[in-house]
C-alpha positions as CSV (number, residue, x, y, z in Angstrom):
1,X,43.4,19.3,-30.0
2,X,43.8,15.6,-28.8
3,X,43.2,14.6,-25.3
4,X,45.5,12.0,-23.9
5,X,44.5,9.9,-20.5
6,X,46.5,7.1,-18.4
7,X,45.2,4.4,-16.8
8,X,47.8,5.2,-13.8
9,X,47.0,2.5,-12.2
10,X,48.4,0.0,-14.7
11,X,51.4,2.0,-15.7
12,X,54.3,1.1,-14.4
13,X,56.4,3.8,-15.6
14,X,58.6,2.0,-18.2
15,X,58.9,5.0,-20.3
16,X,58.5,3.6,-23.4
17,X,56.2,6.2,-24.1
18,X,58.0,8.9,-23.3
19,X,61.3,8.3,-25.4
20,X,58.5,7.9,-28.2
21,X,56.5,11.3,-28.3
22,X,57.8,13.3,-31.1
23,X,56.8,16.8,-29.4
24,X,58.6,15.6,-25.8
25,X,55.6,16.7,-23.7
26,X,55.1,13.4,-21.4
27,X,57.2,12.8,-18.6
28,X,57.0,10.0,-15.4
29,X,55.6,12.1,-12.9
30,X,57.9,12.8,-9.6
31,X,56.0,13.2,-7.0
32,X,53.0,10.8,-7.8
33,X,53.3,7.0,-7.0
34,X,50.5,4.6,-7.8
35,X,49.2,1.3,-5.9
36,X,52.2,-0.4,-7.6
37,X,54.6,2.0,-6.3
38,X,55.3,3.0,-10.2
39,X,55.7,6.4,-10.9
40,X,53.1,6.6,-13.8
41,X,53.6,8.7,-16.7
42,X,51.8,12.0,-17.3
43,X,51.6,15.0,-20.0
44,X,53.1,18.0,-19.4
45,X,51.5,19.9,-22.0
46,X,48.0,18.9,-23.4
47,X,48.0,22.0,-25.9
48,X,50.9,20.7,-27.8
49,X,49.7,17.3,-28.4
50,X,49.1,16.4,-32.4
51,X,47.4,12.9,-31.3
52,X,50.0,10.7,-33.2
53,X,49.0,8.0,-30.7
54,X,53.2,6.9,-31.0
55,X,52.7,7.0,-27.1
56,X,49.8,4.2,-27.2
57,X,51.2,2.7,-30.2
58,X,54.3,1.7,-27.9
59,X,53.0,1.1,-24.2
60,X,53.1,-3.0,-24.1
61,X,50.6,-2.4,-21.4
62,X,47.8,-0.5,-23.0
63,X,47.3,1.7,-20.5
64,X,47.1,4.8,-23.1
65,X,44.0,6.0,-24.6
66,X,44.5,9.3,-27.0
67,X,41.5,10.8,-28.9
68,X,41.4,12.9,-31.4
C-alpha cells in the first residue's frame, strides 16, 4: 500500500493532480482552507492508491510526496 502526503500549506489547489490519478481517489478538499486561502487537495481513499506517483509527477509545485 503507498502512502501519499500534501504539503497543504503550499498547495494551492490547482488540480492538476486530481484530473491525473488513474484510480480517481484525490479530490480538493471542501471544507478545509489553508494560509493561502487554497483549498488544498486531499485523498479520499488511501487503500486504493497503487503509488503511480502521476499525482507528484504533475504538481508544478512539489508539494506531493508518495512512498511506496
Amino acid at each position: 500500500m503507498a502512502k501519499v502526503t500534501f504539503d497543504v500549506e503550499r498547495c494551492k489547489g490547482c488540480g492538476l493532480c486530481v484530473t491525473a490519478c488513474p484510480k480517481k481517489i484525490l479530490t480538493l478538499a471542501k471544507e478545509k482552507i489553508n494560509a493561502k486561502g487554497y483549498h488544498p487537495a486531499e485523498v479520499t481513499d488511501s487503500n486504493a492508491c497503487i503509488g503511480c506517483a502521476f499525482c507528484a509527477t504533475m504538481c508544478p509545485d512539489t508539494v506531493i510526496t508518495v512512498e511506496k
